[in-house]
N, CA, C and O atoms as a printed pandas DataFrame, in Angstrom:
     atom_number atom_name residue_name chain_id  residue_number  x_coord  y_coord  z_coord
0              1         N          UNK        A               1    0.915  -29.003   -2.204
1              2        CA          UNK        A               1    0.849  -27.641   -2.692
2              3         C          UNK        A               1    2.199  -27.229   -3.273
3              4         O          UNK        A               1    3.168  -27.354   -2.524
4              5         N          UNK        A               2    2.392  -26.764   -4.481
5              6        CA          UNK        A               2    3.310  -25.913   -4.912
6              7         C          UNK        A               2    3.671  -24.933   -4.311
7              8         O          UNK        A               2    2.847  -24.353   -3.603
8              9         N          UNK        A               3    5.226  -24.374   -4.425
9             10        CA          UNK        A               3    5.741  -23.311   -3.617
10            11         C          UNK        A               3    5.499  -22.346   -4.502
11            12         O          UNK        A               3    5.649  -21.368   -3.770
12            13         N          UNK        A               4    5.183  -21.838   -5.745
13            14        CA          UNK        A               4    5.103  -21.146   -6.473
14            15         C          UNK        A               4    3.270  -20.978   -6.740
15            16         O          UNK        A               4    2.615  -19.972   -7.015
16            17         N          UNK        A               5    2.911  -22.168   -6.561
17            18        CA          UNK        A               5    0.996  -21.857   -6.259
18            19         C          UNK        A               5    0.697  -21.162   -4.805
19            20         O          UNK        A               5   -0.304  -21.348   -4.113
20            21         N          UNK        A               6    1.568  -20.501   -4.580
21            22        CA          UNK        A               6    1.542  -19.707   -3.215
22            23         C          UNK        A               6    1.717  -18.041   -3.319
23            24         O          UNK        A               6    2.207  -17.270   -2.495
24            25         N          UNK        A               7    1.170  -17.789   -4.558
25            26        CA          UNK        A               7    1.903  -16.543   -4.429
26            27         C          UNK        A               7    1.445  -15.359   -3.827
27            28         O          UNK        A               7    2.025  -14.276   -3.905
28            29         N          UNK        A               8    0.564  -15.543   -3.321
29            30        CA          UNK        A               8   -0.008  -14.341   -2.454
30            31         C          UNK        A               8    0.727  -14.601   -1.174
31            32         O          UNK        A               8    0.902  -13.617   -0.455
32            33         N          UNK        A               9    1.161  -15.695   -0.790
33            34        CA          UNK        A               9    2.087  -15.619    0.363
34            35         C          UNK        A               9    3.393  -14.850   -0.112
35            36         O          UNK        A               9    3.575  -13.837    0.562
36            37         N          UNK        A              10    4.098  -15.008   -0.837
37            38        CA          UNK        A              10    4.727  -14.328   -1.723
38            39         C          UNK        A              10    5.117  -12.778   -1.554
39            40         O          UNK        A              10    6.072  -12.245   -0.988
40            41         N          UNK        A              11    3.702  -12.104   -2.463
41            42        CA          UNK        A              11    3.758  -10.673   -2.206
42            43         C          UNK        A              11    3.775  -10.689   -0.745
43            44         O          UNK        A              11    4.848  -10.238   -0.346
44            45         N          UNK        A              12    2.949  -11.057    0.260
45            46        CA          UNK        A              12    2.812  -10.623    1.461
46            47         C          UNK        A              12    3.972  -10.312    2.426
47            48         O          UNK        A              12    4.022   -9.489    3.340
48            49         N          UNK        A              13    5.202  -11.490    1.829
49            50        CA          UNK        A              13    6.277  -11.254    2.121
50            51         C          UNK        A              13    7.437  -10.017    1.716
51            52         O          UNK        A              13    8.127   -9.154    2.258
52            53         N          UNK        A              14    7.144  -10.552    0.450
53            54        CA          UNK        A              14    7.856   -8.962   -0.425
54            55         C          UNK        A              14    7.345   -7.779    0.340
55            56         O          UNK        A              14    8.186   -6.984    0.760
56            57         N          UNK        A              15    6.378   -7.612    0.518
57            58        CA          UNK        A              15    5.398   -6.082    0.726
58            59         C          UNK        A              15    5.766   -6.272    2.163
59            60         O          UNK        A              15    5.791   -5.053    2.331
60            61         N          UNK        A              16    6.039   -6.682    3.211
61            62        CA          UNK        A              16    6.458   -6.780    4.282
62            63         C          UNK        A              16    7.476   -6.766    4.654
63            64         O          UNK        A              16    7.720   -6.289    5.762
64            65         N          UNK        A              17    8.317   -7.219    3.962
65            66        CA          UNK        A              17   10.080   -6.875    4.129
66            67         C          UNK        A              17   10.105   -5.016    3.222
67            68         O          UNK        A              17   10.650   -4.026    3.712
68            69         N          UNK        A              18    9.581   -5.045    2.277
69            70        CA          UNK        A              18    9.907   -3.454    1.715
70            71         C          UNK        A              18    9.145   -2.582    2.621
71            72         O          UNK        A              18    9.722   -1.552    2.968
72            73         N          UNK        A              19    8.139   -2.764    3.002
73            74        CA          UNK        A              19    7.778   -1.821    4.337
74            75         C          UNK        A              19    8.350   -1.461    5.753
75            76         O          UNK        A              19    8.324   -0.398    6.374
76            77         N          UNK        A              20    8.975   -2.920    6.118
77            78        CA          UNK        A              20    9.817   -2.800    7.473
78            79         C          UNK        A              20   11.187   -2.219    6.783
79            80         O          UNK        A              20   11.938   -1.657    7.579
80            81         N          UNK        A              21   11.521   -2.261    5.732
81            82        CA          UNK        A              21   13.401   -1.625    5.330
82            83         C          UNK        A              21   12.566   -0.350    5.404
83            84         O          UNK        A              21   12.964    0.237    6.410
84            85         N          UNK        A              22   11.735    0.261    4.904
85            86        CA          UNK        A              22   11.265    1.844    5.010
86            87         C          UNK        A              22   11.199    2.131    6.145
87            88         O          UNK        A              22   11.687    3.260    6.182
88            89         N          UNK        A              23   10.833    1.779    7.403
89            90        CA          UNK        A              23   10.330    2.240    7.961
90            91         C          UNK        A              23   11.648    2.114    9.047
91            92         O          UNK        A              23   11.891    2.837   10.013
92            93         N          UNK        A              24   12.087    1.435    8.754
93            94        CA          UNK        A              24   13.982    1.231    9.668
94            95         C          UNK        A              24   14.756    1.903    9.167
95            96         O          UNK        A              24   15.591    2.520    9.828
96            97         N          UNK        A              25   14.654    1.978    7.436
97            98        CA          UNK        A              25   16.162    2.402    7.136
98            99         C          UNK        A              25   16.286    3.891    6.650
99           100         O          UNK        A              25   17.332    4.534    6.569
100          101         N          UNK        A              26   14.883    4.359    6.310
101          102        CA          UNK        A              26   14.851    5.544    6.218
102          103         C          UNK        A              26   14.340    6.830    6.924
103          104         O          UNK        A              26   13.338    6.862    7.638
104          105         N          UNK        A              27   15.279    8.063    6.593
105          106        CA          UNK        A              27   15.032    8.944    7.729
106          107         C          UNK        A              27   14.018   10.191    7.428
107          108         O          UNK        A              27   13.743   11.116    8.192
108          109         N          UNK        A              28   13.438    9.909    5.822
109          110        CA          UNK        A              28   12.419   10.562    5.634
110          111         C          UNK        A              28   11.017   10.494    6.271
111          112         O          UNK        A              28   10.530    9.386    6.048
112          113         N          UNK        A              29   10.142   11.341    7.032
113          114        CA          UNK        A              29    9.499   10.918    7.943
114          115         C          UNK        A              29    8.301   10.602    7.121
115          116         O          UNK        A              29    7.398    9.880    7.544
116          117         N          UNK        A              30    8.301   11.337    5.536
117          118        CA          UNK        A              30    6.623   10.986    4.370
118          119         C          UNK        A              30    7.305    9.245    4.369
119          120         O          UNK        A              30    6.552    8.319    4.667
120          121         N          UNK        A              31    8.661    9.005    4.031
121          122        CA          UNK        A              31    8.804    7.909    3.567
122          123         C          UNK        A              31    8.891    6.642    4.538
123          124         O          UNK        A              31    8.727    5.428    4.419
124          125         N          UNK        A              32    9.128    7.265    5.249
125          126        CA          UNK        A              32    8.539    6.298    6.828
126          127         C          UNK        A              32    6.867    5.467    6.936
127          128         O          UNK        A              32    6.280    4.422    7.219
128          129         N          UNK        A              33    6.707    7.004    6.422
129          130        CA          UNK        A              33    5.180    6.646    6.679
130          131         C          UNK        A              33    4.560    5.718    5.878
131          132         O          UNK        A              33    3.863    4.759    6.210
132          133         N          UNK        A              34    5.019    6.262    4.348
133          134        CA          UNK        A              34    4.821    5.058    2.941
134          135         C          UNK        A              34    5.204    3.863    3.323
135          136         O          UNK        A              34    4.349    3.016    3.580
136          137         N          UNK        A              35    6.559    3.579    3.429
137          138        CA          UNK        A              35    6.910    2.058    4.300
138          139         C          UNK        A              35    5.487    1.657    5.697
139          140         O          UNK        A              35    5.053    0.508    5.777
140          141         N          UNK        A              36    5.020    2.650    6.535
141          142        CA          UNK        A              36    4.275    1.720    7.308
142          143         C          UNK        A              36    2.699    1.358    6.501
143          144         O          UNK        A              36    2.000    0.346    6.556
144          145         N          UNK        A              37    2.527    2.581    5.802
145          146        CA          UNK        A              37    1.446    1.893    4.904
146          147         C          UNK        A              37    1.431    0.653    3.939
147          148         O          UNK        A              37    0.400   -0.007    3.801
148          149         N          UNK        A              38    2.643    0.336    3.246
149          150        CA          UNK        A              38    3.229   -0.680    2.519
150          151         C          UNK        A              38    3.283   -2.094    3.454
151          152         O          UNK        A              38    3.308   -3.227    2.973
152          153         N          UNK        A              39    3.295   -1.786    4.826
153          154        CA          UNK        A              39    3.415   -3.016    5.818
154          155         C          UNK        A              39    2.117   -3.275    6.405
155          156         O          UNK        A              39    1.908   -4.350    6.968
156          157         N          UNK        A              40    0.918   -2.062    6.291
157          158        CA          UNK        A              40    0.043   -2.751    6.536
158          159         C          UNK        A              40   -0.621   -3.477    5.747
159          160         O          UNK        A              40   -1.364   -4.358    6.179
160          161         N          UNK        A              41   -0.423   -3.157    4.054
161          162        CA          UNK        A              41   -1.206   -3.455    2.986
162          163         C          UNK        A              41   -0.707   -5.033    3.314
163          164         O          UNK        A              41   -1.596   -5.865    3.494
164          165         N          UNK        A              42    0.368   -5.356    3.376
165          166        CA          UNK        A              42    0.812   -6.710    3.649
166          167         C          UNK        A              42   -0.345   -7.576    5.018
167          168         O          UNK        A              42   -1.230   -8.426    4.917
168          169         N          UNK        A              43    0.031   -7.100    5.771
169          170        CA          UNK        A              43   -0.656   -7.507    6.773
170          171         C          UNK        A              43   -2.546   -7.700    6.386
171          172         O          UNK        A              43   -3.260   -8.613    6.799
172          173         N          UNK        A              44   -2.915   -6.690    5.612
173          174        CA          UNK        A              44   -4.559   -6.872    4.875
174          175         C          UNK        A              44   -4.260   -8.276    3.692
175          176         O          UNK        A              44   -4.920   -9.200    3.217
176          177         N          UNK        A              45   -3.344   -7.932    3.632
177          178        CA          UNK        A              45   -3.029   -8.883    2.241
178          179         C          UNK        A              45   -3.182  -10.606    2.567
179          180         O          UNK        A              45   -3.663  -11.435    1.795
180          181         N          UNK        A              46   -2.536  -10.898    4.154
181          182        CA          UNK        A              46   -2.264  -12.024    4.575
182          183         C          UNK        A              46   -3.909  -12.399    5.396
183          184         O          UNK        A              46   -4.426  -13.508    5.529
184          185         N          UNK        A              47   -4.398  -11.154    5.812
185          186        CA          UNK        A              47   -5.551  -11.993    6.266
186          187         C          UNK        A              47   -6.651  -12.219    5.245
187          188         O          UNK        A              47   -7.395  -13.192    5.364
188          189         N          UNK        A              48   -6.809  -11.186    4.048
189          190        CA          UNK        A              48   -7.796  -11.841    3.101
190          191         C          UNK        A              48   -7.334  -12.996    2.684
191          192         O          UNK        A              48   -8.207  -13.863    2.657
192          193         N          UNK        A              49   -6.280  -13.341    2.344
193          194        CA          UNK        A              49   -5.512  -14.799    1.721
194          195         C          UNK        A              49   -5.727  -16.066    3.007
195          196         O          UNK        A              49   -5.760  -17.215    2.567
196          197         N          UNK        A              50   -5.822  -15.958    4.022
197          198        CA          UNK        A              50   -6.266  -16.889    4.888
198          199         C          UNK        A              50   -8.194  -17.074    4.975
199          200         O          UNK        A              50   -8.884  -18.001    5.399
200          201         N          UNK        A              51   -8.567  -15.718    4.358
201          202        CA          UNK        A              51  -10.340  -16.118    4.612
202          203         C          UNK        A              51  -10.514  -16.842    3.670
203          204         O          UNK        A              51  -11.299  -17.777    3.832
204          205         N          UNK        A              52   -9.976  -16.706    2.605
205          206        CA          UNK        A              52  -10.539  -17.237    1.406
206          207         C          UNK        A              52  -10.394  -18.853    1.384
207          208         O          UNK        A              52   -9.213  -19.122    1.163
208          209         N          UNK        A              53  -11.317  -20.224    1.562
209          210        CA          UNK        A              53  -11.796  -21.154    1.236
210          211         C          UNK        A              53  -12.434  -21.500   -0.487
211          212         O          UNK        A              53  -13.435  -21.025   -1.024
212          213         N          UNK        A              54  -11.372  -22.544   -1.069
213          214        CA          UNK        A              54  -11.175  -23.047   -2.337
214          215         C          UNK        A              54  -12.450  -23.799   -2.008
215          216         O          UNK        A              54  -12.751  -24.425   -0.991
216          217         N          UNK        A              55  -13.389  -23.489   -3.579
217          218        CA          UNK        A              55  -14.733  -23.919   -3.536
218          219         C          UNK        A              55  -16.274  -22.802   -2.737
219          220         O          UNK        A              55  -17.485  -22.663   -2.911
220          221         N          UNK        A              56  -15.188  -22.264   -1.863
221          222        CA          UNK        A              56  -16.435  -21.627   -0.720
222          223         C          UNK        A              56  -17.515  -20.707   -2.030
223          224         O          UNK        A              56  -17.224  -20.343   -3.169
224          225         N          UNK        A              57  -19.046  -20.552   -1.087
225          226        CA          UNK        A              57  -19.849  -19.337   -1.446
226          227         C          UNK        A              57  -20.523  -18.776   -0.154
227          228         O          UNK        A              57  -20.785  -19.160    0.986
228          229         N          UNK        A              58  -20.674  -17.587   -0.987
229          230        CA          UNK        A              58  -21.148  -16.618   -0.243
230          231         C          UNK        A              58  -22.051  -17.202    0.854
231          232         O          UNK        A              58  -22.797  -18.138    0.567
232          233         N          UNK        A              59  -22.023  -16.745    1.972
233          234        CA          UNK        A              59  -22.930  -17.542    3.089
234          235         C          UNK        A              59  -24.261  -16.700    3.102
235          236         O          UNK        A              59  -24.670  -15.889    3.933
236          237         N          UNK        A              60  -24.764  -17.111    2.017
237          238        CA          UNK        A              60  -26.156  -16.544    1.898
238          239         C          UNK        A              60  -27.450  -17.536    2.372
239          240         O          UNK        A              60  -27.433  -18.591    1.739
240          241         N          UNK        A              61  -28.339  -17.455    3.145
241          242        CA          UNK        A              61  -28.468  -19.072    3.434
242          243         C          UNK        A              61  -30.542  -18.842    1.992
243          244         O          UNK        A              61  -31.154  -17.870    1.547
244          245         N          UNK        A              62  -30.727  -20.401    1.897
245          246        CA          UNK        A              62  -31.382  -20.377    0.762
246          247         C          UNK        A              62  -31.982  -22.048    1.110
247          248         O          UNK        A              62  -31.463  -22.741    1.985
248          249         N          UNK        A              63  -33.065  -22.481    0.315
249          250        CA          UNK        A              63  -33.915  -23.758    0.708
250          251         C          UNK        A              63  -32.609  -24.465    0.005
251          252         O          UNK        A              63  -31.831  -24.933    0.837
252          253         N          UNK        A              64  -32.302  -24.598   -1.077
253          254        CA          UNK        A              64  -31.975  -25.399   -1.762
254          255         C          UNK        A              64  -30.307  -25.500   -2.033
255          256         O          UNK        A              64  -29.691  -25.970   -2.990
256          257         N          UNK        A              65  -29.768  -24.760   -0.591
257          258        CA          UNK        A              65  -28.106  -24.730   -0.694
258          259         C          UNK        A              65  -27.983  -25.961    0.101
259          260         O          UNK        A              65  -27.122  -26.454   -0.628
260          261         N          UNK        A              66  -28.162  -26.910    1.069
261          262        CA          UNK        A              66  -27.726  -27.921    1.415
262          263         C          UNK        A              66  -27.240  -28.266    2.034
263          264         O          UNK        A              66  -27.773  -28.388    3.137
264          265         N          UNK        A              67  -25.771  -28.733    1.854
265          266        CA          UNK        A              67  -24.554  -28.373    2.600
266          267         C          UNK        A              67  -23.141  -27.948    1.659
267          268         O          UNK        A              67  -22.145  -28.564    1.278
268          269         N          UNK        A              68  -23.475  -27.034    1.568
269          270        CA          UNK        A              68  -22.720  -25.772    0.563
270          271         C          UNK        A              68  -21.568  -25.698    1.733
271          272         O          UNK        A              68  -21.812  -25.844    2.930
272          273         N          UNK        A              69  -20.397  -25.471    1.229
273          274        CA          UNK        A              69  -18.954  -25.014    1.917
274          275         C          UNK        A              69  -19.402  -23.709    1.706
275          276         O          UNK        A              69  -19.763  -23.253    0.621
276          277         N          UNK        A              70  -19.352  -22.843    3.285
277          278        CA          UNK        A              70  -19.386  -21.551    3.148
278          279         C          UNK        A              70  -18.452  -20.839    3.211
279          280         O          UNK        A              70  -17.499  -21.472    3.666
280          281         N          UNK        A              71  -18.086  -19.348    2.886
281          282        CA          UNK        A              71  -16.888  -18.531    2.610
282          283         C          UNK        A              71  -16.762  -17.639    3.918
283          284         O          UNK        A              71  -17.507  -16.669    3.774
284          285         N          UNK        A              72  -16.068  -17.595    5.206
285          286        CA          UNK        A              72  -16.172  -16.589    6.297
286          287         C          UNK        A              72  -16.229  -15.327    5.693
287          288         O          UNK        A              72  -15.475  -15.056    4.757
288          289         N          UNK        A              73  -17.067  -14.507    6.142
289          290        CA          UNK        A              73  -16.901  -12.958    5.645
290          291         C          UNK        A              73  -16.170  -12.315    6.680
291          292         O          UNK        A              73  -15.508  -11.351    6.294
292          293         N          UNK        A              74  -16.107  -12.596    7.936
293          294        CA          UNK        A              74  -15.438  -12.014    9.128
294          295         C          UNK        A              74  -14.078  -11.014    8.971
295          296         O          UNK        A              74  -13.860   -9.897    9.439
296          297         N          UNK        A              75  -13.161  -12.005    8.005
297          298        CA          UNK        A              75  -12.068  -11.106    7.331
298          299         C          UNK        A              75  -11.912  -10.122    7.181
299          300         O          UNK        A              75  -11.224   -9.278    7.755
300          301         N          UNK        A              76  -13.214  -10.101    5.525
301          302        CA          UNK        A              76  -13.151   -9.073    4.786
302          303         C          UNK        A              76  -13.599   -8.028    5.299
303          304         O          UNK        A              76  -13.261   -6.909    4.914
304          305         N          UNK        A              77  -14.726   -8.329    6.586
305          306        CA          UNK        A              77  -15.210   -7.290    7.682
306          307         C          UNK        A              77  -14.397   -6.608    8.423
307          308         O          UNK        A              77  -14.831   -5.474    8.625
308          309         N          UNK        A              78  -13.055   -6.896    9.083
309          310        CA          UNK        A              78  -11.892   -7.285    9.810
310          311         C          UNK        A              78  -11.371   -6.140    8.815
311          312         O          UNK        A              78  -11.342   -4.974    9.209
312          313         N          UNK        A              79  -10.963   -6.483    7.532
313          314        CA          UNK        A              79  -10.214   -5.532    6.504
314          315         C          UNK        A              79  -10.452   -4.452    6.311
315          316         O          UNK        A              79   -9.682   -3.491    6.308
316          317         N          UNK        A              80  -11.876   -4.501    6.073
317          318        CA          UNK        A              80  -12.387   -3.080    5.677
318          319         C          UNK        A              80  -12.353   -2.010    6.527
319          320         O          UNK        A              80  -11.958   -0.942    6.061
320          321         N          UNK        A              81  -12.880   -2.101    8.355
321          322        CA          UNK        A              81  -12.749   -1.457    9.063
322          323         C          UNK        A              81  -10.896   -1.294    8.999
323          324         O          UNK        A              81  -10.692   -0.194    8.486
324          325         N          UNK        A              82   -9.914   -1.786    9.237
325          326        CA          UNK        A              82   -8.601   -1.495    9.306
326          327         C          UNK        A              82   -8.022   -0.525    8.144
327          328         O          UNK        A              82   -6.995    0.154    8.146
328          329         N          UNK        A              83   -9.103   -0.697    7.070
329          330        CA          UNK        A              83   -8.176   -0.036    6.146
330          331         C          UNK        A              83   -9.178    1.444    6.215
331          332         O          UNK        A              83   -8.804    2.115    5.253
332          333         N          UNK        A              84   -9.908    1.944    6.707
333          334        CA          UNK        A              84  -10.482    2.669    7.695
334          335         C          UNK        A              84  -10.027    3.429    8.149
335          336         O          UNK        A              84  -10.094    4.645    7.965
336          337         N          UNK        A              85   -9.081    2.397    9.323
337          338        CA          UNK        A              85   -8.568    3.104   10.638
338          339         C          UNK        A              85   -6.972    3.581    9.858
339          340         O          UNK        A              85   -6.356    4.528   10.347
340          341         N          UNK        A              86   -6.420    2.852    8.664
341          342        CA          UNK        A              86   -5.036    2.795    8.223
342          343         C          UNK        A              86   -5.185    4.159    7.445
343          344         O          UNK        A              86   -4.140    4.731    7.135
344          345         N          UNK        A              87   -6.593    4.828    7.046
345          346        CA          UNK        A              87   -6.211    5.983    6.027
346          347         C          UNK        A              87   -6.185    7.269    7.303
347          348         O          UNK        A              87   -5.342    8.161    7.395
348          349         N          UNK        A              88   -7.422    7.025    8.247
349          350        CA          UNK        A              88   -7.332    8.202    9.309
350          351         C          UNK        A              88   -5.903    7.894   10.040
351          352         O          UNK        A              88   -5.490    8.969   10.477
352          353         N          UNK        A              89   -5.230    7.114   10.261
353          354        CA          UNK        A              89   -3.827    7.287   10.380
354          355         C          UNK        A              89   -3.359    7.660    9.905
355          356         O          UNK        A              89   -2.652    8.489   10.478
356          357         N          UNK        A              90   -3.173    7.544    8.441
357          358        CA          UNK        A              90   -2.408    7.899    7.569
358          359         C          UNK        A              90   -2.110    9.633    7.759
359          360         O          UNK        A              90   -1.103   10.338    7.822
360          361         N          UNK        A              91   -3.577    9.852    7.807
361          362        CA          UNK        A              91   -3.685   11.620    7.649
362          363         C          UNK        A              91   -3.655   11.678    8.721
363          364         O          UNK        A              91   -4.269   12.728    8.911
364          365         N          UNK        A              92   -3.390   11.325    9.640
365          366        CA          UNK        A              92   -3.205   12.208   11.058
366          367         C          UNK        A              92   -1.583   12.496   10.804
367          368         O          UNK        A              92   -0.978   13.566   10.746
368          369         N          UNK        A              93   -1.083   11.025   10.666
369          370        CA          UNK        A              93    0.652   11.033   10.399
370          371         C          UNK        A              93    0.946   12.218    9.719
371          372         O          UNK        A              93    1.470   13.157   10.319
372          373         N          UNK        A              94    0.581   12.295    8.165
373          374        CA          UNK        A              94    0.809   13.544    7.156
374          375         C          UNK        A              94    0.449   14.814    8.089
375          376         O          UNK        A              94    1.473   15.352    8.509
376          377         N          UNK        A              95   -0.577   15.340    8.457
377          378        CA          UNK        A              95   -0.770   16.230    9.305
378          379         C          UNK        A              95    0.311   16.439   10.160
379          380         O          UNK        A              95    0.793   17.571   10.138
380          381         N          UNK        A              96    0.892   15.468   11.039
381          382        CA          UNK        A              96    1.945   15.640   12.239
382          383         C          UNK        A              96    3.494   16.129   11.524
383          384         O          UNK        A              96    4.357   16.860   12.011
384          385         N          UNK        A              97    3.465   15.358   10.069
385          386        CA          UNK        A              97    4.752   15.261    9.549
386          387         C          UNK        A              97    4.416   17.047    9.005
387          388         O          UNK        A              97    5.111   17.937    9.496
388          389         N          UNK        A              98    3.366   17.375    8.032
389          390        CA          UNK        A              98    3.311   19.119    7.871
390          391         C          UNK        A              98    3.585   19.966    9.213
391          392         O          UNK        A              98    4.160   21.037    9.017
392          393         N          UNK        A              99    3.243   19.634   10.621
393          394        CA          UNK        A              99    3.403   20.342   11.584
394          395         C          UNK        A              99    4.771   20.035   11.840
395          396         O          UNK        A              99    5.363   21.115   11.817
396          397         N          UNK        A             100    5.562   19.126   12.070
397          398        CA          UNK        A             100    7.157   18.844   12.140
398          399         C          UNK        A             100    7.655   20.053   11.351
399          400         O          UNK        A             100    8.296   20.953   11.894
400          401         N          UNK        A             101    7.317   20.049    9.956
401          402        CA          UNK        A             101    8.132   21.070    8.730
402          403         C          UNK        A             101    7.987   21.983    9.396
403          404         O          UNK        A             101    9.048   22.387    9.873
404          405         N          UNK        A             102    6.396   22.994    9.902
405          406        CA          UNK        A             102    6.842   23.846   10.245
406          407         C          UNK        A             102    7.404   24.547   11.198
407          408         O          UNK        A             102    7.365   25.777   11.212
408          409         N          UNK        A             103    7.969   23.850   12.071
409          410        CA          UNK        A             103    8.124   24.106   13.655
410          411         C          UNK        A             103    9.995   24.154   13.741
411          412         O          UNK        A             103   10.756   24.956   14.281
412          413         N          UNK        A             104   10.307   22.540   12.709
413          414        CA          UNK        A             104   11.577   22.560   12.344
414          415         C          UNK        A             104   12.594   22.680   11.143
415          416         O          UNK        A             104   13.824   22.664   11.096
416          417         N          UNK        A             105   11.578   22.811   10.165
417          418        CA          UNK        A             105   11.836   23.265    8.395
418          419         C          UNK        A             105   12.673   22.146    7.685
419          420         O          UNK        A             105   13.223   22.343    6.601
420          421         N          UNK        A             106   12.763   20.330    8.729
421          422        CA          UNK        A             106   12.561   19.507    7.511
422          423         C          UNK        A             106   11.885   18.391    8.403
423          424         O          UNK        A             106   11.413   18.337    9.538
424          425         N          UNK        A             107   12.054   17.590    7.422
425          426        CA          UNK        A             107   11.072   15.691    7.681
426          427         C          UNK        A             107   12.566   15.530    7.981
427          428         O          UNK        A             107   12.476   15.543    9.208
428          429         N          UNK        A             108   13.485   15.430    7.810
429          430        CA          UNK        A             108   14.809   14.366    7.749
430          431         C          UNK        A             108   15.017   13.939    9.693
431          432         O          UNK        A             108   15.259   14.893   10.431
432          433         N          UNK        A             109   14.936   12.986   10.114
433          434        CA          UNK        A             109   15.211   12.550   11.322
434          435         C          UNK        A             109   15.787   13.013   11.894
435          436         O          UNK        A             109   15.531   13.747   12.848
436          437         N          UNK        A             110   17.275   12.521   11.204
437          438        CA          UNK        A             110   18.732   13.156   11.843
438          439         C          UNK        A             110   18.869   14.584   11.637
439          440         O          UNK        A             110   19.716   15.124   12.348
440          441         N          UNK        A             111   18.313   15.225   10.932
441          442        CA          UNK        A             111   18.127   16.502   11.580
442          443         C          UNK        A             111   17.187   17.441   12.569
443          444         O          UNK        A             111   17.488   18.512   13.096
444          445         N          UNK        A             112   15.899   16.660   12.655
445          446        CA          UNK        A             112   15.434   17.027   13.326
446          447         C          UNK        A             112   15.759   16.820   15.318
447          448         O          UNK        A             112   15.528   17.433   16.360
448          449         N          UNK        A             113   16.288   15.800   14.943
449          450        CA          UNK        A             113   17.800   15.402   16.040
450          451         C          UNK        A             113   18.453   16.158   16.236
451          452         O          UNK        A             113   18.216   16.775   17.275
452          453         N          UNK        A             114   19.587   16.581   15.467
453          454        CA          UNK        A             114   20.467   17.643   15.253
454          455         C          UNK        A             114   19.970   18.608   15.993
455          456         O          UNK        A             114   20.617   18.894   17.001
456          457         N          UNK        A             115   18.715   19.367   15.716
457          458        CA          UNK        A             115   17.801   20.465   16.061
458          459         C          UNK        A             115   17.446   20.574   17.432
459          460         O          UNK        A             115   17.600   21.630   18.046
460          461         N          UNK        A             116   16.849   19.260   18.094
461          462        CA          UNK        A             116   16.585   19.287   19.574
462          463         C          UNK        A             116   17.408   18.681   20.004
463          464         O          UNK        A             116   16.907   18.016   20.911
464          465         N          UNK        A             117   19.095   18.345   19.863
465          466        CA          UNK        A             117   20.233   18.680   20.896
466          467         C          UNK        A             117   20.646   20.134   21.430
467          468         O          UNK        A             117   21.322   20.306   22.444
468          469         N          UNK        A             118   20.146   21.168   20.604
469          470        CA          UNK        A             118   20.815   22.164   20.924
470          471         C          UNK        A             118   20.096   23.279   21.759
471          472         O          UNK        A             118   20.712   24.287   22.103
């Protein structure tokens, strides 16, 4: 295999390192959140790229398929519910981060730090 015929391993990496620097290095709490969405897309990214079987079809079963290489759907089943559960996260997060603003009048970490030392 080529290291460059790999490239969905690739993004998965890219999109996984730029999600974990968001979500470490910044103290915006929307941009926190973008970084953990950016790290899960990675994480969806790496398990559709492992279901997928070169050659596979659909596991539809039929008289005259044989012995057909079939394609797991389990994954994409696996994916869909997560990306599901990743948007009602999402909006719960946004929700929590609008209730932060108004309680302490910003997203910024270190100030909201600042705020409950005193």
């Amino acid at each position: 295999m080529e290291i460059l015929g790999l490239y969905n391993y690739w993004v998965f990496a890219i999109l996984l390192m730029i999600g974990f620097y968001a979500v470490i290095a910044k103290l915006n709490l929307v941009k926190k959140l973008i970084g953990l969405s950016l790290f899960q897309s990675a994480v969806f990214l790496l398990y559709i790229t492992m279901g997928r079987i070169e050659g596979g079809t659909a596991p539809i079963y039929s008289e005259d398929a044989g012995a057909s290489l079939y394609a797991n759907p389990l994954p994409q089943v696996l994916i869909l519910t997560a990306i599901v559960v990743g948007i009602s996260t999402m909006a719960l997060g946004l929700a929590i981060v609008v209730r932060i603003r108004e309680e302490y009048g910003s997203i910024e970490e270190n100030e909201i730090a600042e705020i409950d030392k005193r």
